[in-house]
N, C-alpha and C positions, 0 to 999 in steps of 0.2 A: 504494500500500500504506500501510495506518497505520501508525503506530509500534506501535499494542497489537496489532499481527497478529505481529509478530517481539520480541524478550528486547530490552531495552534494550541487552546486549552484543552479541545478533548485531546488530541494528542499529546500535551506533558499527561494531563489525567493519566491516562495508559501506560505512559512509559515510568511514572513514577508512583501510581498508587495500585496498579494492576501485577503481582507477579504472574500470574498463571492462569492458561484457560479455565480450567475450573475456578480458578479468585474472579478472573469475570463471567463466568455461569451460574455462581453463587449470587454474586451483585444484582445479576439480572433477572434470578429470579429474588432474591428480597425485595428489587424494584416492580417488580409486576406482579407480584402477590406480597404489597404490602402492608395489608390487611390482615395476613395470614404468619401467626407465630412459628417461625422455623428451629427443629430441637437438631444437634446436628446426623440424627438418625436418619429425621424426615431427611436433610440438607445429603447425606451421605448414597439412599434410596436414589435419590433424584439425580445426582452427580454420576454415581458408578464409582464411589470412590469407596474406601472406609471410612467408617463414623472416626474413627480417631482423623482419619487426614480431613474432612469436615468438621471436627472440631477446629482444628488448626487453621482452616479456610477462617472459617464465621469469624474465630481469634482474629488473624491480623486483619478482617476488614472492620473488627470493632477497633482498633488500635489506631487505623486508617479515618476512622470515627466515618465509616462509612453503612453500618452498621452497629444493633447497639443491644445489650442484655434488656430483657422483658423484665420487668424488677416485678417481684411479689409470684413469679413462675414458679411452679414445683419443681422443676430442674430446666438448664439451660435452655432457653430459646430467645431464639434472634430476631429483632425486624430489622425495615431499611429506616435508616437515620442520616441522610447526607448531616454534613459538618457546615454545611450554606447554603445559601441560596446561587450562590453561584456554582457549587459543585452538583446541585439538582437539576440545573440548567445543560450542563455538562453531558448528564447522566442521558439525557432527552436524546443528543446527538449519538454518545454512545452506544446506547440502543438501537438507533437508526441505522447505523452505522455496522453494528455488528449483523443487526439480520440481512442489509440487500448486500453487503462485503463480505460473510462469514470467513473466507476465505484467506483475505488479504489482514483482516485485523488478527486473525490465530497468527498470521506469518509474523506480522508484527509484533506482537508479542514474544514469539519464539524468539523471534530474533536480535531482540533485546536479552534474552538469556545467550543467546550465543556471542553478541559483543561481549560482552561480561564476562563469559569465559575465554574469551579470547587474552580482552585485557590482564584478567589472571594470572595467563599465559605466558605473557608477552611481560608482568614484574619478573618471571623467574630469567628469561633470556637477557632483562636487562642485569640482572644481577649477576648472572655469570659472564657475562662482557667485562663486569667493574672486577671479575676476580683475574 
C-alpha cells in the first residue's frame, strides 16, 4: 500500500499503534460491536488465536488506551475506548481502509515487522564492523 492511499494519521495510527493483524482484527471488531463486552475467550473464538495470545491482544490495545477493562465484570472483558476524538476519527478511515484494501494494509503491516527486523539486523553488522 502507498502512503497516499491512507491520511498520513491513519497511516502513523498503523505503523505505531497497530503490531499485528490480529491487534487490528481485535480493534475492528471492538469497533463494530461496540456494544458488545468482549472476554478474551469470546476475542480468542473469533480471532483463531489462543485465549492467552487474546488476552495479550485486548492487553496492549488497552495500554494503547485503545480499548478498555469493563469495571464491575465478573472476569475480564473489553470494549472499544479510542483515547480521542481524533483517534475515533482515524478508526473511521481504518476500517474503510482495511475492508476494500484487505490486502495491501496486512502487507503493511507485515512489513513494518520486517523493517524492524531488518534494523535489528543490520545493529549487529554494525557492530562487528567497529570490532
Amino acid at each position: 500500500m502507498k502512503p497516499v492511499d491512507l491520511s498520513q494519521d491513519a497511516l502513523r495510527f498503523i505503523l505505531t499503534r497497530i503490531d499485528s493483524v490480529p491487534h487490528l482484527e481485535a480493534l475492528l471488531l471492538l469497533y463494530e460491536q461496540s456494544v458488545e463486552h468482549w472476554s478474551p475467550e469470546l476475542m480468542a473464538a473469533r480471532l483463531y488465536v489462543s485465549t492467552q495470545r487474546a488476552k495479550q491482544i485486548l492487553g496492549d490495545l488497552e495500554r494503547r488506551k485503545l480499548a478498555k477493562l469493563v469495571s464491575g465484570a465478573s472476569a475480564a472483558e473489553y470494549v472499544y475506548s479510542p483515547d480521542s476524538d481524533a483517534t475515533a476519527q482515524v478508526m473511521v478511515e481504518v476500517v474503510f481502509a482495511y475492508r476494500r484494501r484487505l490486502t495491501a494494509v496486512t502487507m503493511l503491516i507485515h512489513a513494518k515487522g520486517s523493517i524492524s527486523v531488518q534494523e535489528f539486523a543490520r545493529a549487529f553488522d554494525l557492530r562487528k564492523e567497529k570490532e
